[in-house]
N, CA, C and O atoms as a MOPAC input file, in Angstrom:
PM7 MOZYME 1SCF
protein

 N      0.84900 1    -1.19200 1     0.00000 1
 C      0.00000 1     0.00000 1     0.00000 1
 C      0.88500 1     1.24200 1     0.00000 1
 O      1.72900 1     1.44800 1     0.87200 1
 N      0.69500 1     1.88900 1    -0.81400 1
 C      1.48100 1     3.26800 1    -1.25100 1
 C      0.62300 1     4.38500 1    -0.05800 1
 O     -0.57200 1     4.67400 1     0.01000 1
 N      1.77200 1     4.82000 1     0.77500 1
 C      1.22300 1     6.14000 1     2.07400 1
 C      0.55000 1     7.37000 1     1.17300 1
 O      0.80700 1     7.48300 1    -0.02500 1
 N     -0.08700 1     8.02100 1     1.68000 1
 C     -0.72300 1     9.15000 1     0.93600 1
 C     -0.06900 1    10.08500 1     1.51600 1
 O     -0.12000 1    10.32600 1     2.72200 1
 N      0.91000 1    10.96300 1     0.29100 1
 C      1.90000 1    12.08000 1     0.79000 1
 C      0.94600 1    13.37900 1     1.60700 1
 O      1.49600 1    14.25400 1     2.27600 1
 N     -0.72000 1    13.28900 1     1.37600 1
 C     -0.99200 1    14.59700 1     2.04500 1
 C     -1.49100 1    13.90200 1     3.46700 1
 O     -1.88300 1    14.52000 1     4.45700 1
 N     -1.40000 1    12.71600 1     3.34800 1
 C     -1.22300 1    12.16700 1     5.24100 1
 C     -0.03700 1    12.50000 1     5.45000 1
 O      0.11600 1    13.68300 1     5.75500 1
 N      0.90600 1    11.83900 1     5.39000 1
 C      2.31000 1    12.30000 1     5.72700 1
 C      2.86900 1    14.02000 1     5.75600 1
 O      3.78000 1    14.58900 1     6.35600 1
 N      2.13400 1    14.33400 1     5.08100 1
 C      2.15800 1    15.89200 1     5.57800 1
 C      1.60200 1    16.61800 1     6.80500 1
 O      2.18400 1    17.28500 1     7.66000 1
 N      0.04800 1    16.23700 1     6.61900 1
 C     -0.81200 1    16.56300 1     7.98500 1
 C     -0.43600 1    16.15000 1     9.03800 1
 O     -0.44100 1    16.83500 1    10.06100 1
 N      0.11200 1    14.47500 1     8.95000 1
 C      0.77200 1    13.88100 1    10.06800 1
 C      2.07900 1    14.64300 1    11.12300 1
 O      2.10000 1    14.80800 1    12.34300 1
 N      3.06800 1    14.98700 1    10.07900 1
 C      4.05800 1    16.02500 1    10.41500 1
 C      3.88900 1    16.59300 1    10.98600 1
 O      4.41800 1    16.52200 1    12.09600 1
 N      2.95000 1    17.66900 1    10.62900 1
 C      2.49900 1    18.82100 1    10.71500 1
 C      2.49400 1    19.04600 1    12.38900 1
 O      3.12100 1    19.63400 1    13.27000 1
 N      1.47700 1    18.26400 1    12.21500 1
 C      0.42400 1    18.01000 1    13.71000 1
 C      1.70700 1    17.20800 1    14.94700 1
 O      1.99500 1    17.39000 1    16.13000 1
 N      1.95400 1    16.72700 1    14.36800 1
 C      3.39100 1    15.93900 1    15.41700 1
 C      4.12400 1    16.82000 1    15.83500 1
 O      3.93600 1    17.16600 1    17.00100 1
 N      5.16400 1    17.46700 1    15.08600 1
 C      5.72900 1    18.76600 1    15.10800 1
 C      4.96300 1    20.05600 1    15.64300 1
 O      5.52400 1    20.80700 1    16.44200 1
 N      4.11600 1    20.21400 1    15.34500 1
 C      3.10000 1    21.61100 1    16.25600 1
 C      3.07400 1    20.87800 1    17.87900 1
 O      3.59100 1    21.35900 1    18.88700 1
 N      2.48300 1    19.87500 1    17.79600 1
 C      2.33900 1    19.13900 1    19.37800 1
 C      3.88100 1    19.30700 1    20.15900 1
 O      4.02700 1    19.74700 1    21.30000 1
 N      4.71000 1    18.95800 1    19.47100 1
 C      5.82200 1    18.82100 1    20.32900 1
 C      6.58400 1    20.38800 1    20.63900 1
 O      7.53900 1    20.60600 1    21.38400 1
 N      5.82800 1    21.34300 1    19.81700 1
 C      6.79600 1    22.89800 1    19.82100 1
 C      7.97400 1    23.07200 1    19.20800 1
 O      8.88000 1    23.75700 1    19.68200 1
 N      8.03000 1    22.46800 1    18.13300 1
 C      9.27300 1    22.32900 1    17.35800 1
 C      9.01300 1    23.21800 1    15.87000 1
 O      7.97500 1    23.09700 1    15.22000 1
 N     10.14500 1    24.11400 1    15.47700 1
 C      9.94400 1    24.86300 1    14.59500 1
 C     10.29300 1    23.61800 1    13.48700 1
 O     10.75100 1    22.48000 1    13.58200 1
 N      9.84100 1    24.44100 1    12.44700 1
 C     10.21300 1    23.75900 1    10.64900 1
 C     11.96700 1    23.37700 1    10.96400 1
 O     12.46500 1    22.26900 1    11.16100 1
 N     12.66400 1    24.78600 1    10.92300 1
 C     13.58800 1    24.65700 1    11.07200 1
 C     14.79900 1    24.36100 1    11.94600 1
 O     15.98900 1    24.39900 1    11.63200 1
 N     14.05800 1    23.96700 1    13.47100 1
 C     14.52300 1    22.97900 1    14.21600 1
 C     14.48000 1    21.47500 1    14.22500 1
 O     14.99300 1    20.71100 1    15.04300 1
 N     13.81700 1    21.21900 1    13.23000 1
 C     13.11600 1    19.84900 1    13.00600 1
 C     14.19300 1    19.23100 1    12.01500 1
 O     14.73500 1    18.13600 1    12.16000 1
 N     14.42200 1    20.20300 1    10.90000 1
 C     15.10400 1    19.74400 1     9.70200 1
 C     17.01300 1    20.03300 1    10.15900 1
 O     18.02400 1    19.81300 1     9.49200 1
 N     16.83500 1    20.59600 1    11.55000 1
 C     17.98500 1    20.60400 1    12.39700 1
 C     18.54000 1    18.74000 1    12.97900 1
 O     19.58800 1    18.11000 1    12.84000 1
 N     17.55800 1    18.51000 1    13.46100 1
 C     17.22700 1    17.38100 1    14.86600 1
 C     17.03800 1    16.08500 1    13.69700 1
 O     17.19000 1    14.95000 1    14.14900 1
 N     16.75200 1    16.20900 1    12.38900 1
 C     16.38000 1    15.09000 1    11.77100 1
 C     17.80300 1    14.94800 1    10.14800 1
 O     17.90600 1    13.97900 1     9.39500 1
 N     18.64800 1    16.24300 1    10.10100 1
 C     19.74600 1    16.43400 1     9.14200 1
 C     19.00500 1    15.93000 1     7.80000 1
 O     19.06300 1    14.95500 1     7.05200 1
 N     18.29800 1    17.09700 1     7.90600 1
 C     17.43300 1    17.13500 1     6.12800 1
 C     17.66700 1    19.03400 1     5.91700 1
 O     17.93100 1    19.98300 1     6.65500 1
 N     17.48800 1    18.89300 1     4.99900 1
 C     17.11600 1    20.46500 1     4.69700 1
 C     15.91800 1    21.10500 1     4.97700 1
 O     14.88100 1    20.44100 1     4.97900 1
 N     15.89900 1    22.65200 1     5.28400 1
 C     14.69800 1    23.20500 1     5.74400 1
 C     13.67300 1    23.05300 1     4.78900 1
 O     12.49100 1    23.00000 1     5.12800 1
 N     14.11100 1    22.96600 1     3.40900 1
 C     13.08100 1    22.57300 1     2.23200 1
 C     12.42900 1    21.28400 1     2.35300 1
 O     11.31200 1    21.10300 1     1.86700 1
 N     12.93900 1    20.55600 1     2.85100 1
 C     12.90300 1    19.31400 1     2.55500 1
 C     11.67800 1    19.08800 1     3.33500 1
 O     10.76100 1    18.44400 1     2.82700 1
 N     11.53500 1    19.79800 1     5.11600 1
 C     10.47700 1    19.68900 1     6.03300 1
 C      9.64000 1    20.22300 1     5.25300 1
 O      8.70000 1    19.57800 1     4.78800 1
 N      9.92100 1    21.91700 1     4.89700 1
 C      8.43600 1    22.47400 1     3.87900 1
 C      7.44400 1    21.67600 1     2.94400 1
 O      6.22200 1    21.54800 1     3.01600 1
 N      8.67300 1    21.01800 1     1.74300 1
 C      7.65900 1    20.75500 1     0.89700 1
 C      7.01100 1    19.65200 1     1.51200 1
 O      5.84600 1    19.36900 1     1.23300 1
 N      7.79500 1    18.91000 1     2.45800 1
 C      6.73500 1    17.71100 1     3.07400 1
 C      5.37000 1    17.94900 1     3.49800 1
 O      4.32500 1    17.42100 1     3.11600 1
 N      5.59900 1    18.90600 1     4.41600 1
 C      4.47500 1    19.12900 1     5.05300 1
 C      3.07300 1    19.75300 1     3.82600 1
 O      1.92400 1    19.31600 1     3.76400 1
 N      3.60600 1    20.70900 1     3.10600 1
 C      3.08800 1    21.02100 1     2.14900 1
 C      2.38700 1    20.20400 1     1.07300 1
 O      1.51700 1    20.61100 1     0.30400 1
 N      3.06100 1    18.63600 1     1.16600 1
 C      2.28900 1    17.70400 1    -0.03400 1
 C      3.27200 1    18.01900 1    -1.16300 1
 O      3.10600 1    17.08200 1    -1.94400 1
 N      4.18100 1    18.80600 1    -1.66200 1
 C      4.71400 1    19.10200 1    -2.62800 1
 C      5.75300 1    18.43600 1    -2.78100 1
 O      6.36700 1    18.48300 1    -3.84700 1
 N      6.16300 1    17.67700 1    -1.73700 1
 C      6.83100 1    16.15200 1    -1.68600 1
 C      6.35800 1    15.28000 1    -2.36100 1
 O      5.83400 1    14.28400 1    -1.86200 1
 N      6.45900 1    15.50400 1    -3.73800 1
 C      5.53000 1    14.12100 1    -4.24400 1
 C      6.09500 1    12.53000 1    -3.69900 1
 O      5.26800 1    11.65900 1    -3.43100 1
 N      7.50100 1    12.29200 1    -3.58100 1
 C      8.33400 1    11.32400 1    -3.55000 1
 C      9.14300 1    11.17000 1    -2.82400 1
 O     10.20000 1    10.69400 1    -3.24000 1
 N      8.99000 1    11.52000 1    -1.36300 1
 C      9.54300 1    10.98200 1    -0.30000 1
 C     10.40800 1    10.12200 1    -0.54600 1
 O      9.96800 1     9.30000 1    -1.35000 1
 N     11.85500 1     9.84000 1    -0.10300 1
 C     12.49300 1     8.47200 1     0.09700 1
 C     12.39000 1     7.99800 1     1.94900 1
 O     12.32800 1     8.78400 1     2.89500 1
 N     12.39900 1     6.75300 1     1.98800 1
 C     12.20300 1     5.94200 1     3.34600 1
 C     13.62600 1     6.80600 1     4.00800 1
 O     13.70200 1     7.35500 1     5.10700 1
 N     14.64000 1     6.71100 1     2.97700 1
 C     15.64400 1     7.63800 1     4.08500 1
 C     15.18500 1     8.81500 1     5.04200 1
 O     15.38400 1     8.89500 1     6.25400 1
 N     14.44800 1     9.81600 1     4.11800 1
 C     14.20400 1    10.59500 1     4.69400 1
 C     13.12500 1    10.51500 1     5.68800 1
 O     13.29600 1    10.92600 1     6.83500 1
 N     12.09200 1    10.03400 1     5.31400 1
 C     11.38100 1     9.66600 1     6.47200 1
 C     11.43400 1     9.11900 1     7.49400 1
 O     10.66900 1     9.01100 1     8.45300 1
 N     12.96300 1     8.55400 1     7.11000 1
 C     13.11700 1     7.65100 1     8.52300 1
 C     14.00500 1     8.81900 1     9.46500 1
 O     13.92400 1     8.62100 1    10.67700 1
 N     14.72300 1     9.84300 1     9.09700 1
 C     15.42800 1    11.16300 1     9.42300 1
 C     14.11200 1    12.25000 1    10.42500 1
 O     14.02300 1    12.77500 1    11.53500 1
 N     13.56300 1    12.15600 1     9.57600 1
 C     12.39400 1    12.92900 1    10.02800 1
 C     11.64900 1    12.31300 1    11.28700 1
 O     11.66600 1    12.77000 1    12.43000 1
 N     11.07900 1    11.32700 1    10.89500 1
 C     10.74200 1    10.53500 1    12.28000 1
 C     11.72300 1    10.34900 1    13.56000 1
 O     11.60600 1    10.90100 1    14.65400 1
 N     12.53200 1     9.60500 1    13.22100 1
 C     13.95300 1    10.25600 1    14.64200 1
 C     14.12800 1    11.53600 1    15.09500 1
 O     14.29300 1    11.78300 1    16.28900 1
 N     14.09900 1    12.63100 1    13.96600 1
 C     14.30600 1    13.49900 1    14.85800 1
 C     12.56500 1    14.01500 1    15.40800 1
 O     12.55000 1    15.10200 1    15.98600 1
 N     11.60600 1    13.52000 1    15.29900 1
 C     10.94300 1    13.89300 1    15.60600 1
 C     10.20000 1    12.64200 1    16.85800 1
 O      9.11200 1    12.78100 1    17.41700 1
 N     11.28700 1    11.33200 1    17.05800 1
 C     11.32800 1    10.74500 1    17.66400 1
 C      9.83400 1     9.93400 1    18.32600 1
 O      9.28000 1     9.74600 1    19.40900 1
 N      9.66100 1     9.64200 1    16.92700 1
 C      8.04700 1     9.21900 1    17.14200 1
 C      8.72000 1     7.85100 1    16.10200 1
 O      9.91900 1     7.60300 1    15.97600 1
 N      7.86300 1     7.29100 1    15.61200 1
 C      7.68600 1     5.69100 1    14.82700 1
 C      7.45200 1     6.39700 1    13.14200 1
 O      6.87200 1     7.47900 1    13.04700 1
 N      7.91800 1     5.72800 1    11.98500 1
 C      7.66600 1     6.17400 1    11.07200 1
 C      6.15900 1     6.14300 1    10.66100 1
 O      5.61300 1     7.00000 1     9.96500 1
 N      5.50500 1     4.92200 1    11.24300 1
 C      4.17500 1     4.46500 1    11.02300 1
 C      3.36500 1     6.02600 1    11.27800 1
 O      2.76400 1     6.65100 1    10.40400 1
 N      3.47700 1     6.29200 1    12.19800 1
 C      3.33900 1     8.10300 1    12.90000 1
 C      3.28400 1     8.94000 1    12.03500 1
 O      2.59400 1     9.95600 1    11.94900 1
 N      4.21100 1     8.40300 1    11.21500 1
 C      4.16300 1     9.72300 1     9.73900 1
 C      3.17300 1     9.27500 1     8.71400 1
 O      2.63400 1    10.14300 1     8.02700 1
 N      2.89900 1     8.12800 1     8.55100 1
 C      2.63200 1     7.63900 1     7.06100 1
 C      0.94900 1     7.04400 1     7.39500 1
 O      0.12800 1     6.72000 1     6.53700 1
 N      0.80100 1     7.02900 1     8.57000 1
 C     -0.96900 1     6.52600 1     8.79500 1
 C     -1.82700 1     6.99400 1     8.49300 1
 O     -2.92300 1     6.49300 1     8.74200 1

């Protein structure tokens, strides 16, 4: 089953707002680029790689499943 990138966005989103973490502390804590958090969250990520999601999730120290449900 292919994740739906505008879940994985909202998911972010909402994870990151909950925890008080800026865009650009996030893409600090997870060693992605500040673009990289934007277009995610944005959906304009058409094509995520598992690398990165798996970056993102650590630093946002939740489960990848967390991102992609």
């Amino acid at each position: 089953m292919k994740p739906n990138i505008s879940n994985i966005g909202k998911n972010l989103k909402r994870i990151r707002t909950e925890k008080g973490i800026s865009q650009d502390r996030l893409s600090k804590l997870a060693d992605v680029a500040l673009n990289t958090i934007v277009t995610l969250e944005s959906g304009t990520n058409g094509n995520p790689t598992i690398e990165t999601l798996t970056k993102v999730a650590q630093g946002l120290e939740v489960d990848i499943n967390d991102l992609i449900k």
